[in-house]
MARBA-3410 file (N, C-alpha, C, O; in Angstrom, 1 decimal):
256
111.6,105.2,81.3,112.1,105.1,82.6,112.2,106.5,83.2,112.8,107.5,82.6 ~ 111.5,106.6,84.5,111.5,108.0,85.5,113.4,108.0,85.5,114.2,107.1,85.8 ~ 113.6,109.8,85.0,115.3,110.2,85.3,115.1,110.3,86.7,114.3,111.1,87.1 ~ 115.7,109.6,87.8,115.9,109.9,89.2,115.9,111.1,89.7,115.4,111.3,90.7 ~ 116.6,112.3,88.8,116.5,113.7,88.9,115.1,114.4,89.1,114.9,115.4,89.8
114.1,113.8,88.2,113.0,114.6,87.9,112.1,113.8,88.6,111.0,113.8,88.1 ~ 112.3,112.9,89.9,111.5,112.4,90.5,110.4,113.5,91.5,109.2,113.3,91.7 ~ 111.0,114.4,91.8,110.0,115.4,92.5,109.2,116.2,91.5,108.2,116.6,92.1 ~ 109.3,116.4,90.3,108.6,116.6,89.5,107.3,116.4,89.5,106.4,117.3,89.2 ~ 107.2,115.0,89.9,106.0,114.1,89.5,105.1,114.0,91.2,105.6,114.1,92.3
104.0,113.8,91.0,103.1,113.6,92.4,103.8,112.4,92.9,103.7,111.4,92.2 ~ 104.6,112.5,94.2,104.8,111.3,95.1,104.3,110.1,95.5,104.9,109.1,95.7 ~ 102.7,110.6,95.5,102.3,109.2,95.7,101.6,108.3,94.3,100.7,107.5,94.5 ~ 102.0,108.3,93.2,102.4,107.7,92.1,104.1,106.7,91.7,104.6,106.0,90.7 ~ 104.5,107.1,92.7,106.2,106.6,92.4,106.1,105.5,93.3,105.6,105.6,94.4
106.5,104.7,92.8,107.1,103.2,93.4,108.3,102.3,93.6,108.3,101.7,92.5 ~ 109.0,101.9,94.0,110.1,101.2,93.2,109.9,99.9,92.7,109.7,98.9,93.5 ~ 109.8,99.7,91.5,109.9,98.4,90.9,110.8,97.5,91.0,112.0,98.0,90.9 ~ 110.8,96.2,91.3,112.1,95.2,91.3,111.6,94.2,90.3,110.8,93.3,90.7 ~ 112.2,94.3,88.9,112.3,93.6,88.2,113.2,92.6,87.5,114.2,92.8,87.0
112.3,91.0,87.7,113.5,89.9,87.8,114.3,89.6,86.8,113.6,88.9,86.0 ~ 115.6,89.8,86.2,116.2,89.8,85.5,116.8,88.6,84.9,118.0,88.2,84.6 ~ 115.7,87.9,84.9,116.3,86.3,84.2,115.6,85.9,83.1,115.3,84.8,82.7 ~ 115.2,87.2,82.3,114.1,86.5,81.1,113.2,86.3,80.6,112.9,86.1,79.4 ~ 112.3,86.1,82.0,110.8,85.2,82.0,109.9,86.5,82.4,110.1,87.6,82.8
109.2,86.0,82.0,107.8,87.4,82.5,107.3,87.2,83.6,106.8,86.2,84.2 ~ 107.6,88.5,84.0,107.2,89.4,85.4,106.1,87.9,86.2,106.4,87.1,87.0 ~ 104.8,88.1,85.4,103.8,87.6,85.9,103.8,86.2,86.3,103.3,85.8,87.3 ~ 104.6,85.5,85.3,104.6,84.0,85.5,105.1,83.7,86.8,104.6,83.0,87.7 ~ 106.4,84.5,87.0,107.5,84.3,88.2,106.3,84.5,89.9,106.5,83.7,90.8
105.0,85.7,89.9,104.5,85.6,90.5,103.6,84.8,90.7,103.2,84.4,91.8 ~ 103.1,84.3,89.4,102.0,83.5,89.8,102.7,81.8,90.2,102.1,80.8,90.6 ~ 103.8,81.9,90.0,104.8,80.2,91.0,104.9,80.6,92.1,104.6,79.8,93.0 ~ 105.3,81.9,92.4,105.0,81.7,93.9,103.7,82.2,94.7,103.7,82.6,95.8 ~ 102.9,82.1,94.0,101.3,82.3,94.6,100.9,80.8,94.8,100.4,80.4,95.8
101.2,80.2,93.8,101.3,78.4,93.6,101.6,77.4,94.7,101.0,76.4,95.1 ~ 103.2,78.1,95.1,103.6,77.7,96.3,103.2,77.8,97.2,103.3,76.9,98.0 ~ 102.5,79.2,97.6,101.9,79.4,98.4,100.5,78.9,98.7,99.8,79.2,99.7 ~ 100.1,78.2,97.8,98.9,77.6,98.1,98.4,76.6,99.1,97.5,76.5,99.9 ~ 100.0,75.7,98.3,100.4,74.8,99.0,100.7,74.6,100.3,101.2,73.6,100.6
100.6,75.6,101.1,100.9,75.8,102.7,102.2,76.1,103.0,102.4,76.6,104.1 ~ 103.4,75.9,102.1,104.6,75.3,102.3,105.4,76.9,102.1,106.4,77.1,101.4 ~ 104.9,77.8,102.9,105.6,78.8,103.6,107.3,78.9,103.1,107.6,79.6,102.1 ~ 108.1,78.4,103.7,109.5,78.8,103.9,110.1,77.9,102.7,111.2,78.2,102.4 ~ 109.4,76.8,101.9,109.6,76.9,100.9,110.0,77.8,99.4,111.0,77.8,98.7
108.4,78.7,99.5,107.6,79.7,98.9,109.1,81.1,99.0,109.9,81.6,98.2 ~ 109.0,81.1,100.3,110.5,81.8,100.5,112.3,81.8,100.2,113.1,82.6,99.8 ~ 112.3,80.6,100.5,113.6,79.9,99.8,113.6,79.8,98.3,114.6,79.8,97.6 ~ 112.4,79.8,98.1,112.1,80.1,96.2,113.0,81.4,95.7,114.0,81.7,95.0 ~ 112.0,82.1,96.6,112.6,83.8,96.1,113.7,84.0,95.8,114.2,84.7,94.9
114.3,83.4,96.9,116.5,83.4,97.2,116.7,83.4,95.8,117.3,84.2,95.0 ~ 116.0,82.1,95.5,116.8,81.6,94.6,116.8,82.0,93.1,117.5,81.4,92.3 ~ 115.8,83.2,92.9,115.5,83.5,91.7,116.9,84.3,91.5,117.6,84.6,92.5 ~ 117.2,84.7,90.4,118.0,85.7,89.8,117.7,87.0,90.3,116.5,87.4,90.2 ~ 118.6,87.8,90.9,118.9,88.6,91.5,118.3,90.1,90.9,118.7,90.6,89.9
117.3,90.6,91.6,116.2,91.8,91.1,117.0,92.7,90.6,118.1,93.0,91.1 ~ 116.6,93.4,89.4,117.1,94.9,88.8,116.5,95.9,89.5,115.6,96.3,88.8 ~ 116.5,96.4,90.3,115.9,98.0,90.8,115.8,98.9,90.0,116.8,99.3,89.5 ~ 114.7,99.6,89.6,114.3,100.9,88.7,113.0,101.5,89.0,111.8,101.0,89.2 ~ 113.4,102.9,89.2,111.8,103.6,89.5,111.3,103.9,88.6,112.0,104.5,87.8
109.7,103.8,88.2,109.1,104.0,87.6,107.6,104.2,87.7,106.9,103.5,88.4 ~ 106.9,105.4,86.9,105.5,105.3,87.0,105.2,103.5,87.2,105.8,102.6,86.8 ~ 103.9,103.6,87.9,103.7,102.1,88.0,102.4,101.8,87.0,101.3,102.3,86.8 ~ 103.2,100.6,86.3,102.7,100.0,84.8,102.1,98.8,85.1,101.5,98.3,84.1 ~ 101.9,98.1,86.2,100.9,97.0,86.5,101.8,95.4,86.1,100.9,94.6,86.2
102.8,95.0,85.9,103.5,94.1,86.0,104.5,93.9,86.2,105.4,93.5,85.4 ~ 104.5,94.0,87.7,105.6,94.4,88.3,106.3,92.9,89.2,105.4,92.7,90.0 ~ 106.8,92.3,89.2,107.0,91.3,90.4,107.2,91.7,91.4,107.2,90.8,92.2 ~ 107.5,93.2,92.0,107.7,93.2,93.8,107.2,95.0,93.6,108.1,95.7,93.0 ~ 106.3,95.5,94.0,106.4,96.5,94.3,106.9,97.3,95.6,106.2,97.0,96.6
107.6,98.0,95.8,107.9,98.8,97.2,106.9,99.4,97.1,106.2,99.7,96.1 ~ 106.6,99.5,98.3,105.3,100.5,98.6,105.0,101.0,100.5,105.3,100.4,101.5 ~ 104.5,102.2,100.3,104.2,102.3,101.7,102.9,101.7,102.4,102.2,100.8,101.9 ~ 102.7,102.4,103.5,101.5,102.1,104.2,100.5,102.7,103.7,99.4,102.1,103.5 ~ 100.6,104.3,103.3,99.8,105.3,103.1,99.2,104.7,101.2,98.1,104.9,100.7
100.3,104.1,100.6,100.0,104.3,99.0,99.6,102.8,98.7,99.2,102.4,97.6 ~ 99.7,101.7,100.2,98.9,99.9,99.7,98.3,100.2,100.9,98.5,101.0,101.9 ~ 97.5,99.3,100.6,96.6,98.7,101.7,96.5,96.9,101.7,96.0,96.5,100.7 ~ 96.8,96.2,102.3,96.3,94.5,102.1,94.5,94.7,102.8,94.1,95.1,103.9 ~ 93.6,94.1,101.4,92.1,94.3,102.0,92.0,92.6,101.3,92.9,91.8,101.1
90.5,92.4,101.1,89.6,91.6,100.4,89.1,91.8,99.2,88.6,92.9,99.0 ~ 89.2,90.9,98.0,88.2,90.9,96.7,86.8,90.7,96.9,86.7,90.8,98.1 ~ 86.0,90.6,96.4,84.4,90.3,96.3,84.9,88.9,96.7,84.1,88.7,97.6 ~ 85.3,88.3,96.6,85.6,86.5,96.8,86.8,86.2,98.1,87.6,85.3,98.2 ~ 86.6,87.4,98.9,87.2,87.1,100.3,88.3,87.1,100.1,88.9,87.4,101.1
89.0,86.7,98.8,90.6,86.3,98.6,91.4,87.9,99.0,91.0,89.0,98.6 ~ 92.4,87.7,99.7,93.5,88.7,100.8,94.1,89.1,99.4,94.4,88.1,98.7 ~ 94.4,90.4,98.8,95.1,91.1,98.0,95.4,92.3,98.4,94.6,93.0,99.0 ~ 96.8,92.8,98.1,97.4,93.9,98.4,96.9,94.8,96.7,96.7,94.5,95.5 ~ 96.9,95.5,97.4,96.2,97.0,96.5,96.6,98.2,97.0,97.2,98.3,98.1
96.1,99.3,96.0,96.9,100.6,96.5,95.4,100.9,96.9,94.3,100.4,96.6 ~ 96.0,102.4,97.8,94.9,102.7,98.9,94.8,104.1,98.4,95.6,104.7,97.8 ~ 93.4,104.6,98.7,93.1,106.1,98.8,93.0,106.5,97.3,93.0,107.7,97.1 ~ 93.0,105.4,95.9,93.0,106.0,94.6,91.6,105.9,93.8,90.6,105.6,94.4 ~ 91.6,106.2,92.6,90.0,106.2,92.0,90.1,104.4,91.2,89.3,103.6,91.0
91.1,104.5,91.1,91.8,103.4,90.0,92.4,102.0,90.7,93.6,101.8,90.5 ~ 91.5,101.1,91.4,92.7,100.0,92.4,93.3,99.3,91.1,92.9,99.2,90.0 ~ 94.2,98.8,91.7,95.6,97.7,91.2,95.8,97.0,92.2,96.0,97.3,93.4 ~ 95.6,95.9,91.5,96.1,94.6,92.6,97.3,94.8,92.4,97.7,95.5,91.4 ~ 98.5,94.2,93.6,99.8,93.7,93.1,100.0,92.5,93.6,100.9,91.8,93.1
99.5,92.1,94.5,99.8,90.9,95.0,98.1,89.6,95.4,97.2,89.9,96.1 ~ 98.2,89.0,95.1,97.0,87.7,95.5,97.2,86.9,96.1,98.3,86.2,96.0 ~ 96.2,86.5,97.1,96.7,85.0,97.8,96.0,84.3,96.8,95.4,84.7,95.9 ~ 96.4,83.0,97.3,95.9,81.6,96.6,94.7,81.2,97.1,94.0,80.6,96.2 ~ 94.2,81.2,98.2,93.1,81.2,99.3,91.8,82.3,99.5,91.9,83.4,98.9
90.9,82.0,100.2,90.0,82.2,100.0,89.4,82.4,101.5,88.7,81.5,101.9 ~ 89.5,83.5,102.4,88.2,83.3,103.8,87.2,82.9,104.1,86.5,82.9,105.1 ~ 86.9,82.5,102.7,85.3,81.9,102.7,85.2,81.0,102.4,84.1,80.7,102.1 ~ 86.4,79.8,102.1,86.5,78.7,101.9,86.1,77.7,102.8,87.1,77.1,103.2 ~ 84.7,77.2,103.4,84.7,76.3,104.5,85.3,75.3,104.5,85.6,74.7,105.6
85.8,74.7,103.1,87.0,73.2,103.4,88.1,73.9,104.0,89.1,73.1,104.0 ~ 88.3,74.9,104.4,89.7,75.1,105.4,89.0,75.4,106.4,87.9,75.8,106.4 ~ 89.9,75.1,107.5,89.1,75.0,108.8,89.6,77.0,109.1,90.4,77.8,108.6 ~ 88.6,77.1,110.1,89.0,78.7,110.5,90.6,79.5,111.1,91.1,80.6,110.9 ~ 91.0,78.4,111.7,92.3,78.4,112.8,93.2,78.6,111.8,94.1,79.4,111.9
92.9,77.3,109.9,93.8,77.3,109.6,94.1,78.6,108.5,95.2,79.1,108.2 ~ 92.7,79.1,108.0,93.0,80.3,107.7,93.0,81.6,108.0,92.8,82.4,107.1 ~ 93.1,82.2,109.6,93.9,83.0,110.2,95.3,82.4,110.0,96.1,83.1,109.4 ~ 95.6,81.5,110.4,97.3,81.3,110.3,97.9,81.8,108.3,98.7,82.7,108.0 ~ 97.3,81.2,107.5,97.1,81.0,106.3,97.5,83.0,106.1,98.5,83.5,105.6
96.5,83.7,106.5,96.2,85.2,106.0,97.2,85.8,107.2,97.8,86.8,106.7 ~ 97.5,85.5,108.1,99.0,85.8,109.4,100.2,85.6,107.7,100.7,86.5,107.0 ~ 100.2,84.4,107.6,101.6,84.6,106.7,101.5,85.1,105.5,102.5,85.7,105.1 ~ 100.2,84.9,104.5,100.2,86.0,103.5,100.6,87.8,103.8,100.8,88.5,102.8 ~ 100.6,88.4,105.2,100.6,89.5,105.2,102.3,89.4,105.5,103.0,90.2,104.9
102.7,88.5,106.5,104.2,88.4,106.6,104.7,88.5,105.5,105.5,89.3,105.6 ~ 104.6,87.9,104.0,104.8,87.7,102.8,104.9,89.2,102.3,105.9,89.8,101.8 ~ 103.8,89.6,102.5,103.7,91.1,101.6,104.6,91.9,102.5,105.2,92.8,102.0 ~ 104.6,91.7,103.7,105.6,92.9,104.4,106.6,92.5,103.9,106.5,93.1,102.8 ~ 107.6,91.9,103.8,108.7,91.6,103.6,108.8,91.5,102.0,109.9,91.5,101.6
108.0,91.5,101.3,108.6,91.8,99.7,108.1,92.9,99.2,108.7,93.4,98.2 ~ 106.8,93.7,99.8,107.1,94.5,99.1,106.7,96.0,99.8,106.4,97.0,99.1 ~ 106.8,96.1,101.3,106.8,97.4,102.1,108.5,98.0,102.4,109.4,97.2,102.7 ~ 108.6,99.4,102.2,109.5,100.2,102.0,110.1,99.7,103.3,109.2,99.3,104.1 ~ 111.7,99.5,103.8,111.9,99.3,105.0,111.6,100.5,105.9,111.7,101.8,105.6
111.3,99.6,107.2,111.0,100.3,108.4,109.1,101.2,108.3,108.6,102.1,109.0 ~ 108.6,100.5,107.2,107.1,101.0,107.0,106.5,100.1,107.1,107.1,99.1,106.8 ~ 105.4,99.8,107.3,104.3,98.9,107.5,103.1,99.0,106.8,102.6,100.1,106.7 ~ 102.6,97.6,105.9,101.3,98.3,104.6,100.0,97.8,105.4,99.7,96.5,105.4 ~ 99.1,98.7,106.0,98.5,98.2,106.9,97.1,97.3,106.1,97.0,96.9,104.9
96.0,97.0,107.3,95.2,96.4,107.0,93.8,96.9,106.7,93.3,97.7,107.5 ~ 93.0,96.3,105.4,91.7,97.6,105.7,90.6,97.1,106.7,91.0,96.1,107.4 ~ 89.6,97.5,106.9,88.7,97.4,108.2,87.9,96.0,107.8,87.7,95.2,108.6 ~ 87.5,95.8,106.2,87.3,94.5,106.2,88.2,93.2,106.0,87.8,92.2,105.4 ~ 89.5,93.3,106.5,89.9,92.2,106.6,90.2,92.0,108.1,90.7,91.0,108.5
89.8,93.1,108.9,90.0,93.0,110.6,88.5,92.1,111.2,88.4,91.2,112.1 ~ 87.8,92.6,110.6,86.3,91.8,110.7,86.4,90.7,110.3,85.4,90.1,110.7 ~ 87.4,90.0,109.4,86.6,88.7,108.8,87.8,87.7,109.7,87.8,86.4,109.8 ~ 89.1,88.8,110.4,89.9,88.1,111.6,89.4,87.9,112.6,89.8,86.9,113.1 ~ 88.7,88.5,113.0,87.4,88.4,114.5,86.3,87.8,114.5,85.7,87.5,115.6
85.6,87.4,113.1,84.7,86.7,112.3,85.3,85.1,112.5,84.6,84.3,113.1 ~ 86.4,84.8,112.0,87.1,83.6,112.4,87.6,83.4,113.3,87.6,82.2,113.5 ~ 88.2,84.2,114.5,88.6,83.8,115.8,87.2,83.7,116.5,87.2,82.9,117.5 ~ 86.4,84.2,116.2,84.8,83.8,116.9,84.4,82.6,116.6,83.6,82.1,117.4 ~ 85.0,81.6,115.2,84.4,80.4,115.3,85.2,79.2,116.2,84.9,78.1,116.6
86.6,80.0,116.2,87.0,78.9,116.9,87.0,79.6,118.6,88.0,79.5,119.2 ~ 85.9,80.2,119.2,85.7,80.7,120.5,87.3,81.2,121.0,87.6,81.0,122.2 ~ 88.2,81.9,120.3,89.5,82.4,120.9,89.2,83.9,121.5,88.4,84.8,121.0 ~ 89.8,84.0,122.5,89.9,85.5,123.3,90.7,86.2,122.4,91.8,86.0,122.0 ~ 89.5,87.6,122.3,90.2,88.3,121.3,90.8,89.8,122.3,90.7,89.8,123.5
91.4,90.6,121.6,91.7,91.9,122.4,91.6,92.9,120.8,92.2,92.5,119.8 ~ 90.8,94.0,120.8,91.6,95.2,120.1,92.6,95.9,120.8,92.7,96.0,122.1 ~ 93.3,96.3,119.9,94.5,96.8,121.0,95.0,98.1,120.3,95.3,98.1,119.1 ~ 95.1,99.5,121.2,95.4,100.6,120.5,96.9,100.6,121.3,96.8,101.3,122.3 ~ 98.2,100.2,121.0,99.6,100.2,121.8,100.0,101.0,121.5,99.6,101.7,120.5
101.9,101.7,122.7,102.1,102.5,121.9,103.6,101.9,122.9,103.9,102.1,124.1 ~ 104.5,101.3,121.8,106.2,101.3,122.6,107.2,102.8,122.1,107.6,102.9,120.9 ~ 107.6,103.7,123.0,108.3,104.2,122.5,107.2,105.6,122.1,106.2,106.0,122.8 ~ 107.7,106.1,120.6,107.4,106.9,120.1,106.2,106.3,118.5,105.9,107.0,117.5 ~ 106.0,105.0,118.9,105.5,104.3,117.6,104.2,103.5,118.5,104.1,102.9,119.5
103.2,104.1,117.0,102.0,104.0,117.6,102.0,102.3,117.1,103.0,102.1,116.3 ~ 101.1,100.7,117.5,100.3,99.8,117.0,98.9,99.4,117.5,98.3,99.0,118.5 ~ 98.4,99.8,115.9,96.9,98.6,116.3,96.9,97.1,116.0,97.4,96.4,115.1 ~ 96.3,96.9,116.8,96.4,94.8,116.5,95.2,94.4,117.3,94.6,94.9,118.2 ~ 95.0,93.1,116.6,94.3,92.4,116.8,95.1,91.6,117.5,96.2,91.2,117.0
94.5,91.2,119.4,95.2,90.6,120.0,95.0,89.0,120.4,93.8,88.9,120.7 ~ 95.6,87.9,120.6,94.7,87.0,121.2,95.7,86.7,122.4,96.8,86.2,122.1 ~ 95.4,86.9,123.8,96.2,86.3,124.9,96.6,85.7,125.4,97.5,85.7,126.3 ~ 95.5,84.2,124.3,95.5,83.2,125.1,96.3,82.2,124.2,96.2,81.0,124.4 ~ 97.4,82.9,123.0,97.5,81.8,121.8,98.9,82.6,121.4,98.8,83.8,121.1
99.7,82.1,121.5,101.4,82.7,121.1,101.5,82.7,119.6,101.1,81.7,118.8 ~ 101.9,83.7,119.3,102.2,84.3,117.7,100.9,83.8,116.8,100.8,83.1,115.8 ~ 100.2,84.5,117.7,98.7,84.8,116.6,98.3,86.1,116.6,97.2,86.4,115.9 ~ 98.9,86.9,117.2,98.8,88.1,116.5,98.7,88.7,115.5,99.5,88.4,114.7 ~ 97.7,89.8,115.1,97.7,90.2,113.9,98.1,92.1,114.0,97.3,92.8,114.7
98.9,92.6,113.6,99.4,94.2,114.0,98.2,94.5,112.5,98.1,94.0,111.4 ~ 97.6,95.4,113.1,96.4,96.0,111.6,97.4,97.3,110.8,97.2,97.5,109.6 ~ 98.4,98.0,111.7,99.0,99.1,111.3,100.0,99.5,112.4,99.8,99.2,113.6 ~ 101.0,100.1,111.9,102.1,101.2,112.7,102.5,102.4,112.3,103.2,102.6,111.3 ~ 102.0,103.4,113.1,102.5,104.6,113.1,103.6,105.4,114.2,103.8,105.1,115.4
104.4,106.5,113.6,105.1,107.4,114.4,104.2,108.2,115.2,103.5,108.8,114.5 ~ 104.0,108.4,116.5,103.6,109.3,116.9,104.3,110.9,116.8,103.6,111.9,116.9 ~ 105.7,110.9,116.7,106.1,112.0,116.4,106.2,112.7,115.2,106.6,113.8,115.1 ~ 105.6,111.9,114.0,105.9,112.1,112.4,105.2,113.3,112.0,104.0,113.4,112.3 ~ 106.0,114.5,111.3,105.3,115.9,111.3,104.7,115.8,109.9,104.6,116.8,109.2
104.2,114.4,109.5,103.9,114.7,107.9,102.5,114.5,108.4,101.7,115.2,107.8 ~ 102.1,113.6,109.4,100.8,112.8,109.4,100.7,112.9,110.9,101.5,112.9,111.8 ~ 99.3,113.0,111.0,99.0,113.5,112.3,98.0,111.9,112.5,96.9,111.9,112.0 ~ 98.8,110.4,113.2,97.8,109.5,113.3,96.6,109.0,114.0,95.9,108.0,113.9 ~ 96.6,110.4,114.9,95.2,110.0,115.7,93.9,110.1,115.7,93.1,109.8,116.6
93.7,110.9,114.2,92.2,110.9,113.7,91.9,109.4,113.1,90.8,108.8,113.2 ~ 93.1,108.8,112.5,93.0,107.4,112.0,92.8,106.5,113.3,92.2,105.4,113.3 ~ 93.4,107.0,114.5,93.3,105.9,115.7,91.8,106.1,116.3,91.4,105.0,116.7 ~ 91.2,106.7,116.4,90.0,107.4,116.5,88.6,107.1,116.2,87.5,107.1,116.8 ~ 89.1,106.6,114.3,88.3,106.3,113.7,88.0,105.0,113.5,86.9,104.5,113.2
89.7,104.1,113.6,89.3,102.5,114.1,89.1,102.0,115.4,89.1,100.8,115.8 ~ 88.9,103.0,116.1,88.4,103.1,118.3,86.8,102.4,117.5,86.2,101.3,117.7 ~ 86.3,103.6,116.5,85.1,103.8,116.3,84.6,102.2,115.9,83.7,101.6,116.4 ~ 85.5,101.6,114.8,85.3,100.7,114.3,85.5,99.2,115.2,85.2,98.1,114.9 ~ 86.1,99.6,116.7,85.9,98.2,117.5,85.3,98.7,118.4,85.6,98.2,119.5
84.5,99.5,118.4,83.2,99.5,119.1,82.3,99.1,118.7,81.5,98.4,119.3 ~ 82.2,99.5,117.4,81.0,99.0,116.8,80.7,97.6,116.8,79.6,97.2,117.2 ~ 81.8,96.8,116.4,82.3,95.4,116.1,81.7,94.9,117.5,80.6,94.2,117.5 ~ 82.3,95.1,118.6,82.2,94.2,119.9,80.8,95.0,120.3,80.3,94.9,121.4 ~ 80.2,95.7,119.2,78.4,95.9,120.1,77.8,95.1,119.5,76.8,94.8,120.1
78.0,94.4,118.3,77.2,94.1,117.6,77.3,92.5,118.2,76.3,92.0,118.6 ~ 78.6,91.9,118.2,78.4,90.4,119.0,78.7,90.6,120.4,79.5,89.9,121.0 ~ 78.2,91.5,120.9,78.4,91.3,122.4,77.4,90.3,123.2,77.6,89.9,124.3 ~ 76.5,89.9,122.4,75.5,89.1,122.8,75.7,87.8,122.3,74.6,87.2,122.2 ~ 76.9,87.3,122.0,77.3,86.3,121.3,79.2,86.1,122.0,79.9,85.1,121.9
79.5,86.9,122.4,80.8,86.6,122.4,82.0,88.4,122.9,82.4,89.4,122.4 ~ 82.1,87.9,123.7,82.6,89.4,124.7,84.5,89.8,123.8,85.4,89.0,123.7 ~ 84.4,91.0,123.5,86.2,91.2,122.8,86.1,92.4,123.8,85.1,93.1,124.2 ~ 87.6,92.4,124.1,88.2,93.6,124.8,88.6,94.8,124.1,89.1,94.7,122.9 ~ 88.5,95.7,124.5,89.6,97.1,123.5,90.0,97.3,125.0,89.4,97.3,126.0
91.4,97.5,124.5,92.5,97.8,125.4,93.3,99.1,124.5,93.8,99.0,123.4 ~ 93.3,100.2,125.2,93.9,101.6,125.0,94.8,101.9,125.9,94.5,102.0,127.0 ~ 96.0,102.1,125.6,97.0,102.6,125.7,96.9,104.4,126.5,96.4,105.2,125.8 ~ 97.3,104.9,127.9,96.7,105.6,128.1,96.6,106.9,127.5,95.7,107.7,127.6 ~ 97.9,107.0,127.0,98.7,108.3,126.5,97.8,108.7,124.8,97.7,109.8,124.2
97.4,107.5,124.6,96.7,107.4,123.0,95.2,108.0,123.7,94.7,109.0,123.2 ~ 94.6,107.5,124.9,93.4,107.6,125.0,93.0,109.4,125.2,92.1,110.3,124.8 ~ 94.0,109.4,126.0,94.2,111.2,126.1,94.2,112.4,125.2,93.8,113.5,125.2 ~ 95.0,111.4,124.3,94.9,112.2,122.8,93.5,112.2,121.7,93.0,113.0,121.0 ~ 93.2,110.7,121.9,91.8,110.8,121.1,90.6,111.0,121.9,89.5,111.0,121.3
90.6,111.1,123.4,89.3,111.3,124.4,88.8,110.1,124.7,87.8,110.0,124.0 ~ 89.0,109.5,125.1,88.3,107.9,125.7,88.8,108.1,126.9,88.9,107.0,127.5 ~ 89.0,108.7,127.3,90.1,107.8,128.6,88.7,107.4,129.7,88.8,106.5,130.5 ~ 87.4,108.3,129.5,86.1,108.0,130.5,85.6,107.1,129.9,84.7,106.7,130.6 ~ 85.7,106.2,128.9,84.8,105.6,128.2,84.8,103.8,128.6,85.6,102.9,128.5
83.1,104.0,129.5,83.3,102.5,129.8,83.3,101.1,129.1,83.1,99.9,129.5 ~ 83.5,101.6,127.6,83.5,100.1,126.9,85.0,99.8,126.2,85.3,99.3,125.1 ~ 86.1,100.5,127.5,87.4,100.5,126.6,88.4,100.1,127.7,87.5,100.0,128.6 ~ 89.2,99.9,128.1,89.9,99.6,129.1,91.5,100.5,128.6,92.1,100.5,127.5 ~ 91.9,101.1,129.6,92.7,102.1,129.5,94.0,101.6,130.3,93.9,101.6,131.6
94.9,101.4,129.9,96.4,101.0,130.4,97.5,102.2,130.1,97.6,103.0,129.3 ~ 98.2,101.7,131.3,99.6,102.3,130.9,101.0,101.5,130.8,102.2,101.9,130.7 ~ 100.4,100.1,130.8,101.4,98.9,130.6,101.4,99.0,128.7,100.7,99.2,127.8 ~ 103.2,98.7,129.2,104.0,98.5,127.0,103.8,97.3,127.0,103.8,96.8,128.1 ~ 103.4,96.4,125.8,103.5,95.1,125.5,104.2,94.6,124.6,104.5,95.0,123.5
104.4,93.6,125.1,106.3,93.2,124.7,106.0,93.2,122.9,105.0,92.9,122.2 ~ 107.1,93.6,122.6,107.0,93.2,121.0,105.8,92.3,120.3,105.3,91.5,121.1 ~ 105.4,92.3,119.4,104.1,91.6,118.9,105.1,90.7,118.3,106.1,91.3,117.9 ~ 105.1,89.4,118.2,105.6,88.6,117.7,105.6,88.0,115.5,105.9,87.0,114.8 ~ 104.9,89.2,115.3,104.6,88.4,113.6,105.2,90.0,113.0,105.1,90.4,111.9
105.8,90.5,113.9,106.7,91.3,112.9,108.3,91.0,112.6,108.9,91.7,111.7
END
């Protein structure tokens, strides 16, 4: 066990906090029941589960790979795709991935209809924010699981928006739909004031990535990017006629 003292010691983005369930049973089994639950559709079940387990031990530690809840930031997980479509949280930016978390589900599963797995992958990421992102951080989304969200709102013909927002002092990207309440999907949140990380080469480079996207089916199906103006200023769009430029805030995203 890492001495709490000698935590600066060690490279930062290796430290995690582990919450390990203190009732006896192995780490893994306890997860894979509620991946089980979660198969089953049955959401606030899956949740009410958790209550009810025996109350987590907190200890930081190099991360050892069986963990039942990892904390983690935005910058050190990412939630992407397996080769098999299945939605897993993983760490980001390493030579070495680790899963920590799995859905039960599959995006490539045609016996679920499309609508039902956007809603399906909406609450698996609800799931992972809430057990295992550091409070007040967000573990964002990688670029192929924003595609395979735009990939399915295309089959069920839903109006889509990219959206580069900004309330306050805090940047969001999301995947928007206008026409459908609490189907939003937020891809990431950043500080615009944060003197550690400068987020607008990252906003910049997913500008890049929903252009690309709405060139490629524009001949099939029209998506908006909607930029924020103060963001557009910062990353240079503000001339650019395949982006629409606002200075309207939009109300809270509803799936946070």
């Amino acid at each position: 066990m890492t001495d709490q003292n000698n935590i600066s010691d060690r490279p930062v983005n290796r430290l995690v906090i582990l919450h390990w369930f203190d009732n006896g049973t192995c780490p893994e089994e306890d997860l894979a029941a509620l991946v089980e639950k979660y198969e089953n559709s049955h959401v606030q079940e899956m949740i009410d589960a958790t209550k009810q387990v025996a109350k987590p031990r907190s200890t930081t530690r190099i991360v050892q790979g069986n963990a039942v809840d990892v904390r983690i930031t935005s910058f050190h997980g990412i939630i992407d795709l397996d080769k098999d479509l299945y939605p897993v949280l993983t760490n980001a930016r390493t030579d070495k991935e680790q899963v920590f978390a799995k859905a039960a589900f599959s995006l490539a599963d045609m016996n679920i209809d499309s609508s039902d797995r956007l809603f399906s992958l909406r609450e698996f990421i609800k799931f992972v924010q809430h057990h295992w992102a550091l409070p007040g951080l967000y573990i964002g989304l990688s670029m192929h699981v924003v595609r395979e969200i735009a990939d399915l709102a295309y089959w069920k013909n839903h109006t889509l928006e990219f959206r580069l927002d900004k309330r306050g002092d805090v940047l969001v990207m999301a995947a928007h739909f206008p026409k459908i309440q609490d189907r939003d999907f937020v891809i990431n949140i950043f500080r615009g004031n944060d003197p550690g990380f400068n987020p607008y080469p990252t906003l910049k480079e997913w500008l890049w990535f929903f252009r690309n996207y709405a060139k490629e089916v524009a001949e099939l199906w029209a998506i908006r990017i909607v930029v924020n103006e103060s963001i557009a200023r910062e990353i240079g769009c503000l001339d650019s006629n395949d982006v629409v430029i606002t200075d309207e805030q939009m109300p809270p995203y509803p799936c946070l």
